[in-house]
C-alpha positions in Angstrom: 33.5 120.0 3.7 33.0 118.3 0.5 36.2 116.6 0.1 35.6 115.0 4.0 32.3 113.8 2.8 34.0 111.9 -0.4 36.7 111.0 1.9 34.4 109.2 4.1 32.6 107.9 1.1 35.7 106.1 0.0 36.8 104.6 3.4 33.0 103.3 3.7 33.0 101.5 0.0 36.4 99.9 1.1 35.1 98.7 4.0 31.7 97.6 1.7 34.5 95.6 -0.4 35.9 94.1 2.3 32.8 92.7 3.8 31.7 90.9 0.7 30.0 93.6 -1.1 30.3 93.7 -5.1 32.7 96.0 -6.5 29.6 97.4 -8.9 27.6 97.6 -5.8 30.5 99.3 -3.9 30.7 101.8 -7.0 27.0 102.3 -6.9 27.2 103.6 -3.4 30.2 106.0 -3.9 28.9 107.3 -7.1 25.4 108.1 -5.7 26.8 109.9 -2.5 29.2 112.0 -4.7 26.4 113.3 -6.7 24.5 113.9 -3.8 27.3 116.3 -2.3 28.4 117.6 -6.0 25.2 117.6 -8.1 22.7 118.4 -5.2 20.4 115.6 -5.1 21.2 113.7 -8.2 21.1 110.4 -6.2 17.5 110.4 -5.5 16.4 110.7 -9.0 18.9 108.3 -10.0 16.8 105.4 -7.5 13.5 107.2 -9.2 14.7 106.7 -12.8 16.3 103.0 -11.5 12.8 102.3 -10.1 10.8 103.4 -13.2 13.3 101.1 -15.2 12.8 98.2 -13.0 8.6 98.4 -12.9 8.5 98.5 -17.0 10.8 95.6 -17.2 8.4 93.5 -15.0 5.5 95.1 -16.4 6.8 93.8 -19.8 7.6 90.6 -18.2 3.7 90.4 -17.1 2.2 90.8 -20.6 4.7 87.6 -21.8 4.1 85.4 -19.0 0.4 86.2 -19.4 0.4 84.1 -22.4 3.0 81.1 -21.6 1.0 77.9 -20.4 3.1 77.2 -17.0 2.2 80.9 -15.9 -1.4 80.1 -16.9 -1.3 77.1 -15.0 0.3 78.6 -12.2 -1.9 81.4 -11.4 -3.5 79.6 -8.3 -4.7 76.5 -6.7 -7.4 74.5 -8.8 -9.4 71.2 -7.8 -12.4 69.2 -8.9 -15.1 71.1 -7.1 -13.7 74.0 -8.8 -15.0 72.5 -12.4 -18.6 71.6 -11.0 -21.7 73.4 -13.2 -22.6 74.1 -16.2 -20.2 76.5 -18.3 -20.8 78.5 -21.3 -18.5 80.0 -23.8 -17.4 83.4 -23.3 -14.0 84.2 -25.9 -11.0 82.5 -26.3 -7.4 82.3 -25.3 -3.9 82.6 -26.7 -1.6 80.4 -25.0 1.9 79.2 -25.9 3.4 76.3 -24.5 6.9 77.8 -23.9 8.5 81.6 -23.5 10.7 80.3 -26.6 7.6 79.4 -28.8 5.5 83.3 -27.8 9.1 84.8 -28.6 9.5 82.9 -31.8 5.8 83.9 -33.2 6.4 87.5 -32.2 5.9 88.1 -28.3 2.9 89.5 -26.1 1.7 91.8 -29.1 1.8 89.3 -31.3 -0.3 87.0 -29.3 -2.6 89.7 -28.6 -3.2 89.9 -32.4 -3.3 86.3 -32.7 -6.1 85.9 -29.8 -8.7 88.7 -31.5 -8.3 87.3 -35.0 -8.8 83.7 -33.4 -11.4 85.4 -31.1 -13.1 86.7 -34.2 -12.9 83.3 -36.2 -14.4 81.4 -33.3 -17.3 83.8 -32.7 -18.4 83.6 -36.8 -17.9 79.8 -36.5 -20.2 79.3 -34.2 -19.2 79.6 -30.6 -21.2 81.2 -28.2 -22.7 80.9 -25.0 -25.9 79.2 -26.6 -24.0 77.0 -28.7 -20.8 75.7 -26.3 -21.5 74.9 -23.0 -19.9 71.7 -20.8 -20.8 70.8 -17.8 -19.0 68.7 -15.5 -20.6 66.9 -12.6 -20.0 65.6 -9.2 -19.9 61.8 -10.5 -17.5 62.1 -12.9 -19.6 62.5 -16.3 -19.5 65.6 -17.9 -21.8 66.6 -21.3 -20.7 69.5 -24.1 -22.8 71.0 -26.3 -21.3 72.6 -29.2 -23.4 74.2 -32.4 -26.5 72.7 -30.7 -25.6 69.0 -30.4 -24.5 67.4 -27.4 -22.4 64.4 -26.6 -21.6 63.2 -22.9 -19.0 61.0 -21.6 -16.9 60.6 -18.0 -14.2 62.4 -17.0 -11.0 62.5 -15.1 -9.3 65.3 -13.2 -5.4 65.6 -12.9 -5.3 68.4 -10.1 -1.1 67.9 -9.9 -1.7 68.2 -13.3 -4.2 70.6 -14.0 -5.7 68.6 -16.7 -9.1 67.2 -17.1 -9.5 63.9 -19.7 -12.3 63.5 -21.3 -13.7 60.3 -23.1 -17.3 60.2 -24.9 -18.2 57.3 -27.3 -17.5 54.4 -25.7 -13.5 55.6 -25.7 -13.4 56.8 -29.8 -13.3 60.6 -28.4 -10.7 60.9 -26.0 -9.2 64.6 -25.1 -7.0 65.9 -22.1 -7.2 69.6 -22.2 -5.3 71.8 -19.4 -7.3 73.8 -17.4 -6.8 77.0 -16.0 -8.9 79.4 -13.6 -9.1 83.2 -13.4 -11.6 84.6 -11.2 -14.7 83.2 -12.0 -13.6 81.8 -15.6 -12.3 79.0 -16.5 -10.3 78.3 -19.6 -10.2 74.3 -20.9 -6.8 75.1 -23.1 -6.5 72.4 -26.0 -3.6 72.2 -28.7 -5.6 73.1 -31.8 -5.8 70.2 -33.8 -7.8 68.3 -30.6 -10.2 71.7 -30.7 -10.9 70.7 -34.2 -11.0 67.2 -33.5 -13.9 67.9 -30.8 -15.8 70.4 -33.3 -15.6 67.9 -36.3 -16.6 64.6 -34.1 -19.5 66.4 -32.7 -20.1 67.7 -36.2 -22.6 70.5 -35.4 -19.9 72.7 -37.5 -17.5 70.5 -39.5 -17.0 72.0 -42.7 -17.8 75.8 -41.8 -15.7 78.0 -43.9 -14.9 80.1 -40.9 -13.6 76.9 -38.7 -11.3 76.4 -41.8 -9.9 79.3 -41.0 -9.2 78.8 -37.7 -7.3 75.6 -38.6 -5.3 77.9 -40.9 -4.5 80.3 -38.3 -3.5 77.7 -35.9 -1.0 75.5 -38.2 0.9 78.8 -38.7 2.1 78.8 -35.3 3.9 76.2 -33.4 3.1 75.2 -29.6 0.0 77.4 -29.5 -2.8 75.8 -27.5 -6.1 77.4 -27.6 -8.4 78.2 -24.6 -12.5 78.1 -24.6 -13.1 80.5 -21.6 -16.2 80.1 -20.0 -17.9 81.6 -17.3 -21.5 79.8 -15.7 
């Protein structure tokens, strides 16, 4: 009985071949209907065991891709309206520019790592929800208040883009910051020099030892771009 079963195994993965099917996936098929017949099941936990393998992958995938800027980006649609009201600070982000960059600096745990040191750097300095807010309004100006001052300029946003520009005074501050949208968050995602170009023009906390050291921790890695998320 078994050797009919094989028998019609083979003819069925010739005729597999024949219509266009891979040779691997011809293989595939003969190999898990012999160990059904021989090994009494084997091909069912060969598809659980291929299935397991196949969910880790992408679930490995999701934590790198979480932290690469076109995935951030690309999470879902985002226009102007979407930006109206006031903000305030609520942690920041991790984001690499490219897949290349994350890999480079040591992957998703890395960046994980990176992000709560940052996190932890940025709360000491001085951002919180009292102290950074923005809010951007329906005629185009926008205001940000960071460590208690406040400056206030017009804005422009890029909704192929996803990027906001933002002037304040008369054109000597000029910044273009992605931004991104998760749930009811939104993260405005600046290289980190321009973040410390905003905190030092404002001045409310130029100088801080602790923004010093987030300068330090950003210049060690290339293409990272760091996010103020903010909730209202």
């Amino acid at each position: 009985m078994k050797k009919t079963i094989l028998c019609a195994a083979l003819c069925g993965t010739l005729l597999l071949s024949g219509c266009g099917t891979t040779g691997n996936s011809s293989q595939n098929i003969l190999g898990n209907i012999a160990g059904a017949v021989l090994g009494g099941g084997n091909s069912t936990q060969t598809d659980k065991t291929t299935s397991t393998q196949t969910q880790t992958s992408t679930s490995g995938s999701s934590n790198i891709f979480g932290n690469i800027l076109s995935s951030v980006l690309g999470s879902g649609r985002l226009s102007q309206e979407d930006l109206y009201g006031n903000w305030k600070y609520k942690s920041s982000d991790c984001v690499f520019e490219t897949e290349n960059l994350l890999l480079k600096a040591g992957g998703a745990a890395a960046a994980s790592k990176i992000e709560s040191e940052l996190n932890g750097y940025m709360t000491t300095a001085g951002f919180n929800a009292n102290t950074c807010q923005f809010t951007f309004n329906k005629d185009n100006t926008y205001t940000a208040k960071i460590g208690g001052r406040t400056i206030s300029g017009n804005y422009t946003f890029d909704e192929k883009n996803k990027t906001v520009k933002m002037t304040a005074l008369g054109g000597l501050l000029s910044l273009t910051p992605h931004v991104a949208k998760s749930g009811s968050n939104i993260s405005l995602l600046f290289e980190g020099d321009k973040l410390l170009t905003l905190a030092s023009t404002v001045g409310a906390i130029s100088g801080n030892d602790k923004l010093k050291l987030v300068s330090k921790l950003l210049k060690k890695y290339d293409g990272l771009q760091v996010g103020l998320q903010m909730n209202k």
